[in-house]
FIKETI-865203 format. One record per residue (C-alpha): x, y, z. Coordinates in steps of 0.05 Angstrom, whole numbers, padded with zeros to 5 digits, always signed. Each point is the difference from the previous one (the first is absolute). Layout:
REM FIKETI-865203
XYZ
...
***
This chain:
REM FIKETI-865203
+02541+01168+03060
+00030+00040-00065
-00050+00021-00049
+00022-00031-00065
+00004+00055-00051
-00036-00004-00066
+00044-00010-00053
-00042-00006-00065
+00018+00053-00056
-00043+00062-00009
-00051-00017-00058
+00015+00028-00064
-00046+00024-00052
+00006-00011-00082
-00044+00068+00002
-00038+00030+00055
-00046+00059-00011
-00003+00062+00036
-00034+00018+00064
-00067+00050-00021
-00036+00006-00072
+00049-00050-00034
-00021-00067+00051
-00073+00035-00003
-00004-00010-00071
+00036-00058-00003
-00056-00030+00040
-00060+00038-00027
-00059-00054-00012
-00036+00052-00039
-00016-00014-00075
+00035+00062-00028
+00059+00031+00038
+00023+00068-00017
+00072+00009+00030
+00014+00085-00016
+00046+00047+00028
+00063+00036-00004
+00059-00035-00031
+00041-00044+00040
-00040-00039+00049
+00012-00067-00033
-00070-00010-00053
+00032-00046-00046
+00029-00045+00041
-00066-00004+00037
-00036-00006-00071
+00056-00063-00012
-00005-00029+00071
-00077-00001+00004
+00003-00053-00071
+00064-00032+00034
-00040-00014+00072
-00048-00041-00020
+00042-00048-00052
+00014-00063+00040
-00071+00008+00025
-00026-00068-00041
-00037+00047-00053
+00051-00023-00046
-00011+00020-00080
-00062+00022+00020
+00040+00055+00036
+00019+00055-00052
+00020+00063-00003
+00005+00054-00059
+00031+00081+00034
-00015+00045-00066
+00038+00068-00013
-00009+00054-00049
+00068+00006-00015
+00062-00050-00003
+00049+00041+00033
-00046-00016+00061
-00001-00068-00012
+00073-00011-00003
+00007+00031+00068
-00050-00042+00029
+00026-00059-00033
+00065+00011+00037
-00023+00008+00066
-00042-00067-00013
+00068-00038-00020
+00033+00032+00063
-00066-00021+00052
-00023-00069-00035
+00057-00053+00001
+00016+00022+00076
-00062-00013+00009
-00016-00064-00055
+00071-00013-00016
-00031-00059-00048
-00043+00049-00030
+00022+00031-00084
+00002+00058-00040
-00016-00002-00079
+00015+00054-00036
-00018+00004-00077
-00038+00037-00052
-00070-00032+00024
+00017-00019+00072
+00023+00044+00067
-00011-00042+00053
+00019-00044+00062
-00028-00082+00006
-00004-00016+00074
+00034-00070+00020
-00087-00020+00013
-00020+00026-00065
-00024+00071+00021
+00013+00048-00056
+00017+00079-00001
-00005+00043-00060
+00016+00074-00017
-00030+00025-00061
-00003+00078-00033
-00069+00019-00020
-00017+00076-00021
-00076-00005-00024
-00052-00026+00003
+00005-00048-00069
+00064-00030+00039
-00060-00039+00040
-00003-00048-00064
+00065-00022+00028
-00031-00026+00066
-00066-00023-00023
-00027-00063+00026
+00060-00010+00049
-00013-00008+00076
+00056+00034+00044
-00027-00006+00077
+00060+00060+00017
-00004+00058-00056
+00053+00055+00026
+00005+00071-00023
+00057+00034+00005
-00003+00082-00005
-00074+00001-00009
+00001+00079-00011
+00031-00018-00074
-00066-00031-00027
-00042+00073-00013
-00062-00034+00009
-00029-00068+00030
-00022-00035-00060
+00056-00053-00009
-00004-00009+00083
-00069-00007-00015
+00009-00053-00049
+00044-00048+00039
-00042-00009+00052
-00034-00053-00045
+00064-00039+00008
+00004+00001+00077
-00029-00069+00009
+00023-00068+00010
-00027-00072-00011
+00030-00023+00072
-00047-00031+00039
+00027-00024+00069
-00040-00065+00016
+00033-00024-00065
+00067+00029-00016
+00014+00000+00078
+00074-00031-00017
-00002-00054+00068
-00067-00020-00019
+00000-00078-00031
-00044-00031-00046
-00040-00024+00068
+00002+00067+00034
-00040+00028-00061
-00042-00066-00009
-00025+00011+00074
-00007+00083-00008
-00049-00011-00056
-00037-00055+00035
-00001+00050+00068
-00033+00059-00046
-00042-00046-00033
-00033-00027+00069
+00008+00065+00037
+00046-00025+00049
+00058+00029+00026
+00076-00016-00036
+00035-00038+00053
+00057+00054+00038
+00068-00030-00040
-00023+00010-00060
-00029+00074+00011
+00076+00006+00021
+00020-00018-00060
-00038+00049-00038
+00030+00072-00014
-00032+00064+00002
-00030+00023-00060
+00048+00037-00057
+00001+00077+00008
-00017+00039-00061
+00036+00064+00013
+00016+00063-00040
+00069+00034+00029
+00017+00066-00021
+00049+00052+00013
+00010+00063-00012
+00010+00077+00029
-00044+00053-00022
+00034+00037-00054
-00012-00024-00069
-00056+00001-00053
-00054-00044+00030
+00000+00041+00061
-00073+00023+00002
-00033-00075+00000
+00046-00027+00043
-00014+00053+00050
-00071-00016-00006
-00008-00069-00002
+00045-00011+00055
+00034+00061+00049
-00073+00037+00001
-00037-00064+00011
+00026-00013+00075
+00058+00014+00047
+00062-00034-00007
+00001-00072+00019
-00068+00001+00005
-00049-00048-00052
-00043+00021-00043
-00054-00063+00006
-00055-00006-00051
-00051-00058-00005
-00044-00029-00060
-00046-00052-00008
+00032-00055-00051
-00017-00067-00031
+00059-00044+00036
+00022-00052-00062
+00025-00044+00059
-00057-00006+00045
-00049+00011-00054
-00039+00064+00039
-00019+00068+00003
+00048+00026+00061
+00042+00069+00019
+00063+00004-00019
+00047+00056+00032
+00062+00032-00034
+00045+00042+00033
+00045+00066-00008
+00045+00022+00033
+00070+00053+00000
+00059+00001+00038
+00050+00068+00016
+00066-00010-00002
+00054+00039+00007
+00082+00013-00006
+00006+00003+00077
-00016-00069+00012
+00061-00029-00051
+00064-00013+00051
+00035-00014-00063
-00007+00065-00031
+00060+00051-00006
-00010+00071+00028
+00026+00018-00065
-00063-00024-00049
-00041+00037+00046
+00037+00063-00009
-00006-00015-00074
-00071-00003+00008
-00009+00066+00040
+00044+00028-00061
-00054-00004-00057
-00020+00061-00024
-00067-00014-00030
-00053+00004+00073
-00050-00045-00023
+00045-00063-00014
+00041+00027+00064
-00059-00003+00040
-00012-00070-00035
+00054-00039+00011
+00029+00030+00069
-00064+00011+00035
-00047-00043-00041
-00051+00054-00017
-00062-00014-00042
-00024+00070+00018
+00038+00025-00063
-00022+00005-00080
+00042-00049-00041
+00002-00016-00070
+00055+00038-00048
-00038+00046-00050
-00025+00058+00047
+00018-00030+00069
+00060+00049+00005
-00040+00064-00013
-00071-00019+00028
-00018+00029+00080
-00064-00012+00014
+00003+00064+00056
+00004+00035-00064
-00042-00033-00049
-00052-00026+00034
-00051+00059+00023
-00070-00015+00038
-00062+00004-00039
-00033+00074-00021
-00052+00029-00025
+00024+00008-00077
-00004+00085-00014
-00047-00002-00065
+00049+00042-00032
+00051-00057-00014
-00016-00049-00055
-00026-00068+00010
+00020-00053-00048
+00017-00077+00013
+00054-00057-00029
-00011-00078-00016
+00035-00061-00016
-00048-00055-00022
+00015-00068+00034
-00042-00064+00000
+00028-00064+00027
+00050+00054+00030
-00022+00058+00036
-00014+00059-00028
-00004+00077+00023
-00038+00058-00001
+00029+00067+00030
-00032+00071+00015
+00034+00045-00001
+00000+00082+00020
+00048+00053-00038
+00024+00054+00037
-00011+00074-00020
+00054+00033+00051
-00056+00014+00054
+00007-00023+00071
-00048-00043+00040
-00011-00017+00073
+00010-00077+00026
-00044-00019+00062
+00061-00003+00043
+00014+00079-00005
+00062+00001-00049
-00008+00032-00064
+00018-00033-00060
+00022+00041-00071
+00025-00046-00051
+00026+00031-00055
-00044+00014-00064
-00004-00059-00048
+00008-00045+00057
-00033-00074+00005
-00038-00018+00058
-00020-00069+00000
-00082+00008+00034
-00022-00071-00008
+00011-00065-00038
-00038-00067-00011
+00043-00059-00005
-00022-00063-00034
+00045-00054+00044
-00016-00063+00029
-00031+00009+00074
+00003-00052+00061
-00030+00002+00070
+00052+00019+00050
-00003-00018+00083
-00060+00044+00015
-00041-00017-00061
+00002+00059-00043
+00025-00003-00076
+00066+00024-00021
+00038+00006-00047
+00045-00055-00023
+00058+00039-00019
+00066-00039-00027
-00047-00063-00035
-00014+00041-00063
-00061-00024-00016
-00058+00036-00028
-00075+00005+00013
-00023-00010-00070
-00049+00043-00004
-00030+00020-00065
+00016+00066-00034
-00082+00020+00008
+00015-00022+00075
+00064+00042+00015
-00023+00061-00044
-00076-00011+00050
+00047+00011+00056
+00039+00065-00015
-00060+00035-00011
-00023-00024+00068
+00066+00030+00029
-00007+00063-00034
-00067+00005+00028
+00020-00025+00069
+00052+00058+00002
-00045+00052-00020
-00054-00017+00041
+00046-00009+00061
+00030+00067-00013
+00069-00009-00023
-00009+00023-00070
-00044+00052-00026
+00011-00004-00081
+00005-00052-00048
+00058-00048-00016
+00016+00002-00061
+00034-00056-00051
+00075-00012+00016
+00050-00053-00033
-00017-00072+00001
+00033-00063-00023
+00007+00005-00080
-00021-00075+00003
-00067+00010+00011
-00010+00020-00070
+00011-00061-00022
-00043-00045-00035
+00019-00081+00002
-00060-00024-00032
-00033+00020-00066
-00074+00023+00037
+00022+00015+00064
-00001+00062+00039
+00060+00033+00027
+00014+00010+00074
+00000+00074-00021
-00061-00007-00034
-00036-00034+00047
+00017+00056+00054
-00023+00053-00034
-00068-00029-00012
-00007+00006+00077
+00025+00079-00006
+00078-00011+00010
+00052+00025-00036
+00075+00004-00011
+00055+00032-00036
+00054-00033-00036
+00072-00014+00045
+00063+00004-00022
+00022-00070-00026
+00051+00019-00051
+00074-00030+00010
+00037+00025+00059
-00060+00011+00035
+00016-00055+00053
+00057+00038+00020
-00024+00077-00007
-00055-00019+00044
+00052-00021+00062
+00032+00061-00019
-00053+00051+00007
-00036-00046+00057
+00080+00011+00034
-00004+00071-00019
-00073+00013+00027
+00020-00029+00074
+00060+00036-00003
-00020+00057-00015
-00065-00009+00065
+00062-00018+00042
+00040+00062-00019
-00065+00047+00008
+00022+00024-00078
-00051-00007-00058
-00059-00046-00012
+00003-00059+00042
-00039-00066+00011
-00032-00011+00069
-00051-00053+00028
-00061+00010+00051
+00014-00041+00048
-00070-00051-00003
+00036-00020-00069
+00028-00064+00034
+00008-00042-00068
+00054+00054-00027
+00036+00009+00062
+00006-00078+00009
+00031-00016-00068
+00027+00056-00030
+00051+00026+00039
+00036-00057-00001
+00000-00022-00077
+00053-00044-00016
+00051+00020-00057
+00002-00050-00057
+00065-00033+00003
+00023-00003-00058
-00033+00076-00025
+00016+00034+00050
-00020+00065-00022
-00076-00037+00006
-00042-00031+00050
-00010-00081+00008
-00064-00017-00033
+00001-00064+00034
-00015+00034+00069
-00075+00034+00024
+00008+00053-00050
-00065+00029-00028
-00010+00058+00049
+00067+00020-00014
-00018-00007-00076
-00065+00037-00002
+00039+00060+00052
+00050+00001-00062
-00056+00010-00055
-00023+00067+00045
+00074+00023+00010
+00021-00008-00072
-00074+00027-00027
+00032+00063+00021
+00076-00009+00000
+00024+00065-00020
-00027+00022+00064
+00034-00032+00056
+00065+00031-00049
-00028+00062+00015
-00007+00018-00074
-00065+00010-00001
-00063+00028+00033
-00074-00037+00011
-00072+00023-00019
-00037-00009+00060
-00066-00008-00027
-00020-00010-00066
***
């Protein structure tokens, strides 16, 4: 007997992701997904088709989406692969386009939105809304996490299954309520009518070169291995069942990479492997985070160079220390050592020499929010910008405890004397108050006077420029780090530019250790122009 042969068409797809990170994070169940990488491997369209999956579902208006972008050139390109993906795929589905609207109305009433938001005031614009899908596209663009932060408030939705369940009738609820209220089981059809539960998901993408580098890196690449969650559980009061019970959220990022796109041209790739500057080469063809990226000192910074492990502090170099005051924002305190030409043994063997005039960086205390990571200890919360608050008696109690920690520890063997400080904390805002500065000095600490006058925004990149350049160059004073100074090597390096001034850096981003480094560099400018020598000691 002949075999009858199968003659039904091959299926076709509208869209079909790819095989690897794409379909993993596609169909991620974990409450924030961070797809990263090099360029190429398809993260928009798997930021578009994650939304686009689940319209149809039965979540209906309750189903919306808002993908957020720093910048609207972005948003146009993602906005036209979205009009190239979504009517294959919903070909009832439509676009509006105006001043106030950029977005697509699914054919069940599902709703997708792309909006531009830069800080962290742009929240106002979102406030109160509920958007179960909240995308973010190029996450390294925001400098810090504040206004990711901020819209996790409006990752929530009023869907509740057992009554917006689209099959259920006016019976099928009538009987669920009467089954809850007598503990009884609901009868099997009409748990088949009920849908699972509405995600609330936060989608970003992103590669690793841009501003908010350093708390992406932290929050997410350092927390686990790819693809694998980051689970944390807390006791809440449930509105819906009316208890105390634990809740888990989840974390999680996905690697993806150039190699996996069939679609790509041999050609982008070479254009990739063309870029000249290594750290966004390393970025978007190999997806590196194990690079310093930012804009202001990025290109001249090398930690093998300016980061050097802690030494005893010879007690013929001068001792002195900077500070920016911060409140609800952190603030910084920095110690620093001043080079007087001689050399000094590290613990590893190698000698190190720098320069006379130099600034070595010996310790710090930073004044930033802290959480409890995996293993229970307190770190820093780098990338929220948020401050401890401390009092001025509190923060002044706790640089003399440093001082005395170092001496007594044996790194330092003189005194530290007053260096430049935020101007501000001479002021006075009420009649009969005490000023910051005031206050300080009642508890034995003291400053001098930085330089505030105009142009000193962009004198103090200068000289901070000229100071690594000159460590990197091994001509004239430089500026180095001990390496236990974690807070500096986290967010300085990789200071944004301000985009408009670019001859400054972006006070919106994590900048107060940069700011009270600048005080100490431009305290003594002249020097790092090598017109000028240094009293030691005085």
């Amino acid at each position: 007997k002949k075999m009858s042969r199968n003659t039904n068409p091959p299926t076709e797809y509208a869209w079909r992701p790819l095989p690897g990170s794409q379909s993993l994070a596609i169909a991620s169940t974990c409450d924030e997904i961070l797809y990263h990488g090099t360029r190429g491997p398809g993260k928009s369209e798997a930021q578009l088709a994650y939304f686009v999956a689940r319209c149809g579902r039965g979540y209906g208006t309750h189903w919306n989406g808002v993908i957020i972008d720093r910048g609207y050139k972005n948003l146009g390109d993602l906005i036209a692969k979205s009009q190239v993906m979504i009517p294959k795929i919903f070909p009832k589905a439509k676009f509006f386009s105006s001043k106030s609207d950029l977005l697509w109305k699914f054919p069940d009433g599902e709703t997708l939105m792309f909006r531009h938001a830069k800080r962290i005031d742009d929240y106002r614009n979102f406030h109160g809304q509920e958007f179960p899908y909240i995308g973010w596209n190029e996450l390294t663009s925001f400098p810090t996490s504040d206004l990711y932060d901020a819209m996790k408030s409006c990752s929530r939705s009023g869907f509740l299954p057992k009554e917006h369940s689209p099959k259920l009738t006016a019976e099928d609820k009538r009987v669920i309520v009467e089954c809850e209220l007598l503990g009884e089981p609901i009868p099997k059809d009409i748990q088949e009518k009920i849908i699972p539960d509405i995600p609330l998901v936060t989608f970003s993408t992103t590669n690793p070169h841009g501003v908010g580098h350093n708390w992406i890196k932290r929050r997410f690449i350092d927390a686990s291995p790819p693809g694998v969650p980051v689970i944390k559980t807390v006791n809440v009061y449930n509105p819906r069942t009316k208890k105390e019970e634990p809740v888990s959220t989840s974390l999680v990022h996905i690697f993806g990479s150039y190699r996996e796109n069939k679609y790509l041209d041999a050609k982008y790739v070479a254009s990739l492997n063309a870029i000249t500057d290594p750290a966004k080469r390393a970025a978007w063809l190999g997806g590196n985070w194990a690079i310093t990226s930012g804009g202001a000192l990025d290109d001249i910074w090398n930690s093998s160079v300016h980061v050097v492990p802690r030494f005893v502090v010879p007690k013929e170099w001068r001792l002195t220390r900077s500070f920016d005051w911060g409140s609800s924002h952190p603030f910084s305190v920095g110690f620093w050592a001043i080079a007087n030409g001689e050399e000094v043994e590290l613990h590893n063997g190698r000698k190190f020499c720098p320069p006379r005039g130099s600034l070595v960086r010996i310790a710090e205390i930073y004044g930033c929010e802290k959480f409890r990571n995996e293993v229970g200890v307190w770190d820093y919360a780098y990338g929220t910008n948020r401050g401890t608050k401390l009092s001025a008696r509190e923060i002044a109690r706790q640089i003399i405890e440093m001082q005395d920690e170092l001496t007594d520890d044996g790194w330092i063997s003189t005194r530290v004397y007053p260096g430049p400080a935020d101007n501000q904390i001479s002021n006075v805002n009420e009649a009969e108050s005490n000023s910051v500065a005031q206050i300080m000095e009642r508890e034995g600490i003291y400053w001098e006077k930085s330089d505030k006058k105009a142009g000193s925004r962009v004198n103090g990149l200068e000289t901070m420029r000229s100071a690594l350049e000159n460590a990197v160059q091994g001509e004239g004073p430089g500026l180095y780090v001990m390496n236990h100074c974690e807070a500096f090597i986290e967010t300085v390096p990789s200071i944004a530019r301000d985009e408009v001034k670019q001859d400054d850096v972006d006070t919106t981003s994590e900048d107060h250790i940069y700011d009270e480094a600048r005080y100490m560099v431009t305290f003594d400018k002249a020097i790092f122009a090598g017109k000028v020598t240094i009293d030691m000691i005085s």
